[in-house]
N, C-alpha and C positions, 0 to 999 in steps of 0.2 A: 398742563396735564398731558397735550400730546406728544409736546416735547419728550417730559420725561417717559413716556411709552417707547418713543421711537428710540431713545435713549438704552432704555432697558434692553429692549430687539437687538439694538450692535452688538451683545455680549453675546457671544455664542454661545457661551455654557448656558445662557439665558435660554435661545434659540433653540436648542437640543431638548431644556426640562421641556417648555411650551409643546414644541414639536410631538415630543414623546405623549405630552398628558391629552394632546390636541388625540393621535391616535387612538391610545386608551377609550376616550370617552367614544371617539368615533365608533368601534367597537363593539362597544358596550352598549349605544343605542340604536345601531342597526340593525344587532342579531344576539340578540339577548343568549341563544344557544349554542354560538359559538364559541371557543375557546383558545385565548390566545399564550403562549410561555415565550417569556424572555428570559434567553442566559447568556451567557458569555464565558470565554476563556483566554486565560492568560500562562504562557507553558514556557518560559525561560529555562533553556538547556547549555549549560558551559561542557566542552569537550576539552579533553587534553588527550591531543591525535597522536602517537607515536610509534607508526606504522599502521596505521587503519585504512583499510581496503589492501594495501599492496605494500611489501616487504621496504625497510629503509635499504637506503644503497649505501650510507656511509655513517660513521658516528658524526660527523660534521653538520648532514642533516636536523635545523633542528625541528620539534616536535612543532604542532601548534596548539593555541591555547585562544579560543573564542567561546561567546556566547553568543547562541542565533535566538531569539523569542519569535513564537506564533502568537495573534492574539486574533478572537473571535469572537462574532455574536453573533448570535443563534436567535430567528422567530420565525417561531412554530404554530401556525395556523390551522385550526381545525373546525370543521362545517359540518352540516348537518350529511353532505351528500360529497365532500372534499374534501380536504387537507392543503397546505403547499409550505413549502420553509424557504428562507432564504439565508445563509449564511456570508458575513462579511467579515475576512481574512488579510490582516496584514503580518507579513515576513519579514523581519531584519536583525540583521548581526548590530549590536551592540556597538553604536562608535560610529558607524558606518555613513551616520547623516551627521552633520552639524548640529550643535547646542541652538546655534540661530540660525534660520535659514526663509525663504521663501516658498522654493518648490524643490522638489527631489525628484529622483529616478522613478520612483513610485513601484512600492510592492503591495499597495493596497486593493483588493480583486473580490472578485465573488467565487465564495470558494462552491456553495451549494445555491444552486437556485429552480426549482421543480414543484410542479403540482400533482397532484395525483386526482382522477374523480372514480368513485364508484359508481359503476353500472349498478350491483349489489353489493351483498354482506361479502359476497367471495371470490366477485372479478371488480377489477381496476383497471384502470391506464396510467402510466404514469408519465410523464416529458419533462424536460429538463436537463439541466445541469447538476447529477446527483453523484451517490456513491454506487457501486456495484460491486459486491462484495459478496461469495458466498462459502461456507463450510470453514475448511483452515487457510481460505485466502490462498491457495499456492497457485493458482490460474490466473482469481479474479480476485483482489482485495483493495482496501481501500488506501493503502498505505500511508495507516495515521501516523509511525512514528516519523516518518519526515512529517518538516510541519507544513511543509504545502500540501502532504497527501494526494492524492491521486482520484480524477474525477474522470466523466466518462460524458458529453452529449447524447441523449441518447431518448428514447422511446419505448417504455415498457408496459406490456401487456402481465396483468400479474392474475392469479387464480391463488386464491389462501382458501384454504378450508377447515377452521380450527376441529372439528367436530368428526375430519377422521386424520388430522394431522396432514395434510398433505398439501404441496406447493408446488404451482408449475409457474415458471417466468419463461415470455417469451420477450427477448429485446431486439433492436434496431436503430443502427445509427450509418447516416451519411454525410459525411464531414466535407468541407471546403474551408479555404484561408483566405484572407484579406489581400493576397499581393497582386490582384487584379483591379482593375477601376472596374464600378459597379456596372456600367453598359456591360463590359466584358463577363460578368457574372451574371447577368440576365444571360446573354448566348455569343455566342462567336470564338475565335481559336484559342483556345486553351482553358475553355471556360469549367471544364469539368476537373482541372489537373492539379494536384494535391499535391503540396510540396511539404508541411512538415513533418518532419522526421522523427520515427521513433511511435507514431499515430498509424492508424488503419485508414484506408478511405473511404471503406464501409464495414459494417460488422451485421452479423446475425448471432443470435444464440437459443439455444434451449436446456432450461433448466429445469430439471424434476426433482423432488426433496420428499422423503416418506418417513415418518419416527414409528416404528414399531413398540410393541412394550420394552423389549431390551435391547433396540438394535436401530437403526438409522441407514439410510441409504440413500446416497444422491449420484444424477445423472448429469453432464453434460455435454451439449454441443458445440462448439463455438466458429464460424466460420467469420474471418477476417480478408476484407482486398485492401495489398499495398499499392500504392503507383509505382508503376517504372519508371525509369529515368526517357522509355522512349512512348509514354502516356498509356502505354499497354497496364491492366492490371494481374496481379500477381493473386489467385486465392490458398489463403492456408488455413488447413481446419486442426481443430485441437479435439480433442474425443476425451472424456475422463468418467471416472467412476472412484466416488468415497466413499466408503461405508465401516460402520463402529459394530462393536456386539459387547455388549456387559454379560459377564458372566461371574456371579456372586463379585469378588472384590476384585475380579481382574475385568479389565478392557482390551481387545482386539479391533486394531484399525488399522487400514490403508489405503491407498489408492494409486492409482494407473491411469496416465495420460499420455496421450499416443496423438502425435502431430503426423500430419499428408496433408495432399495439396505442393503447393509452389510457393516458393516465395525468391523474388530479384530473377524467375523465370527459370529457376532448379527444383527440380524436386526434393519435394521433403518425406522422411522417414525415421523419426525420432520418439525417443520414448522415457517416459519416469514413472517411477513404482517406486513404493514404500508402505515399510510395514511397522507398525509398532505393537508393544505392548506397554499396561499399564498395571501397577499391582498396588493394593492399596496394603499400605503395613501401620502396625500403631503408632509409628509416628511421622510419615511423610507418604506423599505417592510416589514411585518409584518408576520411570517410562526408559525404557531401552529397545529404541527403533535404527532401521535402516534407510535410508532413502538410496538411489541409484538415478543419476542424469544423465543421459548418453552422448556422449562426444563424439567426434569422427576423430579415426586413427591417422596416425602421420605418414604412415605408408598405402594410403586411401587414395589412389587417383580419381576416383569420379568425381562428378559436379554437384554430386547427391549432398543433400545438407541433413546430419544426420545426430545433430547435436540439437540437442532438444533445448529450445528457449520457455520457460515462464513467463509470458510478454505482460501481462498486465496483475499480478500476483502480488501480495506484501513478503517481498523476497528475505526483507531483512529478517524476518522471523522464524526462518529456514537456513542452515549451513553456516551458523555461527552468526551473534550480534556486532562481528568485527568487519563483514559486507565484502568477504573474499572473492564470494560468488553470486554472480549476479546482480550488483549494486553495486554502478560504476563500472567497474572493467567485468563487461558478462564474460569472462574467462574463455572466450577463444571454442577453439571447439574441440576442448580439454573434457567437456563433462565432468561430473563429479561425481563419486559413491562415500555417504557420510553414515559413520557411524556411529550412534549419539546416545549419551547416558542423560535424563534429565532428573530435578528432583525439587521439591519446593516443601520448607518446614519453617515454623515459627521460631522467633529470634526476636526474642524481648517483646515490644510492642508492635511489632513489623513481620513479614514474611521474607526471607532471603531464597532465592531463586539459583540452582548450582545447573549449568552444565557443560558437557563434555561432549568433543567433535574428536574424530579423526577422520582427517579426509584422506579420501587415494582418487585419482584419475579416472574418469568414465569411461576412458579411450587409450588405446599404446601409444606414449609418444616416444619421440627418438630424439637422443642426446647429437649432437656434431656430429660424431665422428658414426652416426646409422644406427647405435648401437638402443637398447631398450631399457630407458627410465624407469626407477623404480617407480612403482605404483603409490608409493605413501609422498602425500602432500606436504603434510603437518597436522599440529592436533591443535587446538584449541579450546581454552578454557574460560565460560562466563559466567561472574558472579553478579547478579542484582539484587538491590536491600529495597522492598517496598515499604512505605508505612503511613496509613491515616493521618494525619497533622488533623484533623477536623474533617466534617462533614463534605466539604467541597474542596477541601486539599491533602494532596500526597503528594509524598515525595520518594524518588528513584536515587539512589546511588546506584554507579555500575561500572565494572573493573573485569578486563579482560587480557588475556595474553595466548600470543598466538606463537606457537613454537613450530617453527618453518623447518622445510626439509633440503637438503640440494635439488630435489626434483620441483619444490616449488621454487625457488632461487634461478632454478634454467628455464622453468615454463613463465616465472611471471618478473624478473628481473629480480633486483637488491641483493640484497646480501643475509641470508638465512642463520646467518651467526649472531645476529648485533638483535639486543634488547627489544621486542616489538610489543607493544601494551597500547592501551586504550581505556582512559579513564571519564564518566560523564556525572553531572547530578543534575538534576532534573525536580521544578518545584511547577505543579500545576495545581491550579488555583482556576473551579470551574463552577461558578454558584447558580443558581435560578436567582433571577431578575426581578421578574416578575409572571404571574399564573393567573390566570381569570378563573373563576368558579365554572 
């Protein structure tokens, strides 16, 4: 009989039920009022690239054609006086690992790991390895449609107040990396110095959020320090203001973020604003907005950085689904001014999603020969097909063509003449696991 026990335990699928029912129970009779959810997701996306992000150079170029899959589980823990989730994330293209194998490169990680405790019904803390994400993402989002998404270390101080609608976040984060032996990160030279790239080496923020009866308004602050190259830190602060107004069937929104500060020991002076409108008509909504990103011009000597970055933002949800700007190659300090038709109306059992870019340059640039580039970039056109399959799955078509200009062909390379499209489909399959009463 122990045999056959010990027997049973080698099967790992064995290993995982036990495991799993072992927790369950645990549980369920330690805290009878607590409440635990398991789910998971599984989000398999095939792309067919054929000039995505940056123009082809040749017909010879060919396109590419891959599948990358995210999958995830999700558990959500909830207390009488706390919360905490941990979510577990693996990444891979399709092919990438052997049929048989031993060990891999490993893309398997923790994508969410954080607790939160209440002081009260209406302050919190919160620590961890979370998401930060707030209004339409254009500062601070979480950036679900990559599937690694984008997370933040970090420490929040939160204030909710459902009862007159009002949120203040205050966050905090000081980062360090592993490329030191652990004595050296206790103290001694070089112990405080940040090397990766594309991270802050500390942050501050403050975030204010108010919903009126027809109207909505948010605040915030954001101060980030880079490291230098000569362990000096660099700070650059980000300043923004969102806000909506409903009026009978139309909508008015925008916003303005205004970076200062230093960043690589330049000053900074940069700035984004966008305005939209929304109109509701009998058979679709109808949104025709502007955004404007400011670049620095080509006949700009100073050292001033004057091209406004969105550092930590869901960019791709901004300035076209084809990731011209800002995803990948953040376009130089071209800046960008988009002007966008959007629109979303039902189509069989589905919803299709229509819209329209035309980009022009945030800044003058100059062709070779001195002379001044036309302002139009190219236009861009994105079509996506949503549609229910079930309770816990839907699925994405989506098909896009970017119609290039000679001024984007001189500012971003390729050839502005040859065919440039982007095709994806996308099946995400996200169920609840399991729920405790």
């Amino acid at each position: 009989m122990f045999n056959l026990i010990l027997t049973n335990l080698n099967n790992k699928a064995m290993k995982g039920r036990i495991l799993l029912a072992l927790v369950l129970c645990f549980v369920g009779i330690t805290n009878l009022s607590a409440q635990l959810k398991i789910s998971a997701e599984v989000r398999p996306r095939t792309e067919f690239r054929n000039g995505f992000k940056t123009l082809k150079t040749s017909e010879d170029v060919e396109a590419a054609l891959f599948t990358e899959q995210r999958s995830r589980l999700y558990l959500d823990y909830k207390a009488e006086k706390y919360k905490f989730k941990l979510a577990f994330q693996d990444i891979r293209v399709w092919g990438e690992t052997s049929q048989i194998f031993k060990e891999e490169l490993g893309k398997t990680f923790i994508s969410e790991a954080w607790g939160q405790y209440y002081f009260t019904d209406n302050l919190s803390v919160k620590a961890g390895r979370q998401i930060i994400s707030y209004d339409n993402q254009r500062f601070l989002g979480g950036l679900e449609w990559a599937q690694q998404g984008r997370r933040h270390d970090a420490l929040l101080f939160i204030f909710d107040k459902a009862e007159s609608k009002t949120k203040f976040h205050l966050g905090f984060a000081y980062n360090q990396d592993d490329d030191r032996a652990e004595p050296t990160l206790l103290q001694g030279d070089g112990a405080r110095f940040y090397s990766v790239g594309g991270n802050y080496k500390s942050m501050q923020y403050g975030w204010f959020h108010k919903d009126f009866e027809s109207a909505k308004l948010s605040l915030l602050a954001f101060n980030a320090g880079y490291q230098n190259a000569d362990s000096t830190v660099s700070f650059k602060q980000t300043f923004g203001v969102i806000g909506s107004k409903k009026i009978g069937g139309l909508t008015l929104g925008g916003d303005v973020y205004y970076q200062t500060g230093e960043f690589g020991g330049n000053n900074v002076n940069a700035l984004l604003a966008g305005v939209y409108a929304t109109v509701k008509t009998p058979a679709t909504p109808v949104t025709i907005g502007y955004e404007y990103i400011s670049g620095k011009d080509d006949d700009d000597t100073s050292t001033d950085i004057t091209n406004f970055s969105p550092d930590f933002g869901t960019n791709h949800a901004h300035n076209g689904l084809m990731d011209y700007f800002f995803v990948g190659p953040a376009n130089g300090n071209v800046g960008v001014a988009d002007i966008y038709l959007k629109t979303k109306f039902k189509l069989g059992k589905g919803a299709l999603l229509a819209h329209a870019h035309e980009f022009l340059t945030g800044s003058k640039q100059l062709d070779e020969t001195g002379g001044e580039l036309s302002k139009a970039m190219g236009t861009e056109v994105d079509l996506v097909y949503v549609r229910k399959l079930a309770p816990d799955v839907t699925l994405h078509l989506g098909y896009s063509q970017m119609f290039g200009t000679d001024t984007m062909e001189a500012l971003r390379g390729g050839d502005a003449s040859l065919f440039t499209n982007w095709g994806w489909a996308m099946l995400t399959f996200k169920p609840t696991l399991f729920k405790s009463e």
